[in-house]
C-alpha positions in Angstrom: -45.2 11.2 25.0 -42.2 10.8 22.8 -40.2 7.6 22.9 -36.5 7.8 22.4 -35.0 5.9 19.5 -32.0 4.5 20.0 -28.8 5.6 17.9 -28.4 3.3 15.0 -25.3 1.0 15.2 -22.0 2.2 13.3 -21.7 -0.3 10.6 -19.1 -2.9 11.1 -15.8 -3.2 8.9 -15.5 -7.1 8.6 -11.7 -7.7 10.1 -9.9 -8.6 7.0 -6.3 -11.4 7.2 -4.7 -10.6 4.1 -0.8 -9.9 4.5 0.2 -6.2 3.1 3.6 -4.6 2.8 3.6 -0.6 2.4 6.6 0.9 1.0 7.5 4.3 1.6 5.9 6.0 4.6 5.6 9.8 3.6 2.6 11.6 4.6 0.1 9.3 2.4 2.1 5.9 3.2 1.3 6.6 6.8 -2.2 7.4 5.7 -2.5 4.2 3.8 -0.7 2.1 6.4 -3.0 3.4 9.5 -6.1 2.3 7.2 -4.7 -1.1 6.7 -4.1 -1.9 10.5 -7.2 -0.1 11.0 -8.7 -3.1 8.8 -6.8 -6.0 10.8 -4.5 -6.7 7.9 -1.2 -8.2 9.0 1.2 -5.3 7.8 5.0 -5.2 7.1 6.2 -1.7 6.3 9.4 -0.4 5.0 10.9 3.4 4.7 14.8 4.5 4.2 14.4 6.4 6.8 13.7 3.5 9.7 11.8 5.5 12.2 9.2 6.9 10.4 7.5 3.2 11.0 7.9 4.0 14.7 4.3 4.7 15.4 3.0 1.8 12.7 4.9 -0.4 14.9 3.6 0.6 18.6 0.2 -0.6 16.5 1.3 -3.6 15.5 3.2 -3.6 12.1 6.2 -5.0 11.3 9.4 -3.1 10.2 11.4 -5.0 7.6 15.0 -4.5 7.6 15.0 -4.4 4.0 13.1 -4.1 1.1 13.8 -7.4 0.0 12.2 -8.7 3.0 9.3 -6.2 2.8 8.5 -7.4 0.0 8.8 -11.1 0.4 6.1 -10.9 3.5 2.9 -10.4 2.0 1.8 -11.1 -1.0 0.9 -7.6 -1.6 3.0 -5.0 -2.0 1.4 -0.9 -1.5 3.9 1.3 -2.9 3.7 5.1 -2.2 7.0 6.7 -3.1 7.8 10.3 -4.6 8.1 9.4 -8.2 9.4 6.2 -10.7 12.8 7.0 -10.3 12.7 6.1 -6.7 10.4 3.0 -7.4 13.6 2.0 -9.1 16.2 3.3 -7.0 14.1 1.3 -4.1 13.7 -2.0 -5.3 16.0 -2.8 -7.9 18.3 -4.0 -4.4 15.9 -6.6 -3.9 16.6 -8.4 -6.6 14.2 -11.4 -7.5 12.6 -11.3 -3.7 9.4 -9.7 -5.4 9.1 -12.4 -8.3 5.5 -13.7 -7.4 4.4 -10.8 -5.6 1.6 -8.1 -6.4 3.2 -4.1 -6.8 0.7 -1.6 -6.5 2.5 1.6 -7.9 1.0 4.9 -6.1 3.6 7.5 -7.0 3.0 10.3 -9.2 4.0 10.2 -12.7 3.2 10.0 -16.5 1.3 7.8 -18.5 5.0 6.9 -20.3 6.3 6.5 -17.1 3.8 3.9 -16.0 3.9 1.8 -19.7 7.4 1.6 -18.3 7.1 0.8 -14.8 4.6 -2.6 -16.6 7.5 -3.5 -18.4 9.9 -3.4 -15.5 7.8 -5.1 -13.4 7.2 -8.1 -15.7 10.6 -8.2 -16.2 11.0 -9.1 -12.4 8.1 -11.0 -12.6 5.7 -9.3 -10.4 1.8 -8.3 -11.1 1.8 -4.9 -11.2 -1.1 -1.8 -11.0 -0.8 1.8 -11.7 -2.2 4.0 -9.4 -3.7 7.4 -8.1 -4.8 8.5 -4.6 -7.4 11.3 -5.5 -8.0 12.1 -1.9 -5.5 14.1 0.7 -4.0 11.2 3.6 -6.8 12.1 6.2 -9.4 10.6 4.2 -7.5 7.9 3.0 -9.9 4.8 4.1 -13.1 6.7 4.3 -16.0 5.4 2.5 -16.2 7.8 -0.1 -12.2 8.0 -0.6 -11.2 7.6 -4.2 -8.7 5.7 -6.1 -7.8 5.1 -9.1 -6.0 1.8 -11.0 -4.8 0.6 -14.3 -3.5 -3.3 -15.1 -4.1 -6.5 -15.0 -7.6 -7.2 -13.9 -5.8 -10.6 -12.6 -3.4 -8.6 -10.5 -6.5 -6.0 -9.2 -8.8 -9.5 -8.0 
């Protein structure tokens, strides 16, 4: 007589409370919004188009008016726009709203580009991280999803 073992549990994600704003909701800002709900993080978005947030929102995000106030609602800021010259284009409105404020830089770019992005940003006062998203958006938040980061180890803690 065989027994039947009972299906082992799904691990559980611990429900996380740390604030995070995503800028930019193109097909991998979605991605990497959806994971952060997903998680229980309180999340503010912002796009220039307003109503890609639309579905973020019927989940429970927040749609800032403006990047200033994005940006000034978590203490985290997840940027995933098309390239540096949009970074800039984007939140050089805001002014000193980010001063105090983490940037994490996902658009695509060059090594050059980013040594200037560190300088802009510490000019404005904000930590700031480099990064890469080597996965396509529907494995963004999977386990064995892969990204990478340069900067400030304070600013990565």
């Amino acid at each position: 007589m065989t027994t039947k073992q009972p299906m082992p549990s799904k691990r559980s994600t611990p429900q996380l409370s740390n604030p995070v704003t995503v800028v930019g909701l193109g097909p991998m800002g979605l991605a990497l919004a959806e994971a952060l709900l997903r998680r229980g993080h309180p999340l503010t978005v912002w796009n220039r188009t307003p109503e890609k947030a639309d579905s973020l929102v019927a989940q429970g995000a927040r749609r800032a008016a403006t990047v200033a106030e994005a940006v000034s609602a978590s203490p985290l800021t997840v940027m995933c726009l098309k390239d540096y010259d949009t970074l800039y284009e984007v939140f050089d409105p805001a002014g000193e709203a980010p001063a105090g404020h983490a940037l994490v830089n996902l658009s695509s770019g060059t090594p050059n580009e980013a040594r200037t992005a560190v300088s802009w940003a510490d000019e404005r006062g904000l930590g700031y991280l480099d990064g890469a998203i080597m996965v396509p958006p529907p494995l963004v938040g999977h386990p064995d999803s892969v990204f990478l980061y340069s900067g400030s180890r304070d600013v990565f803690d």
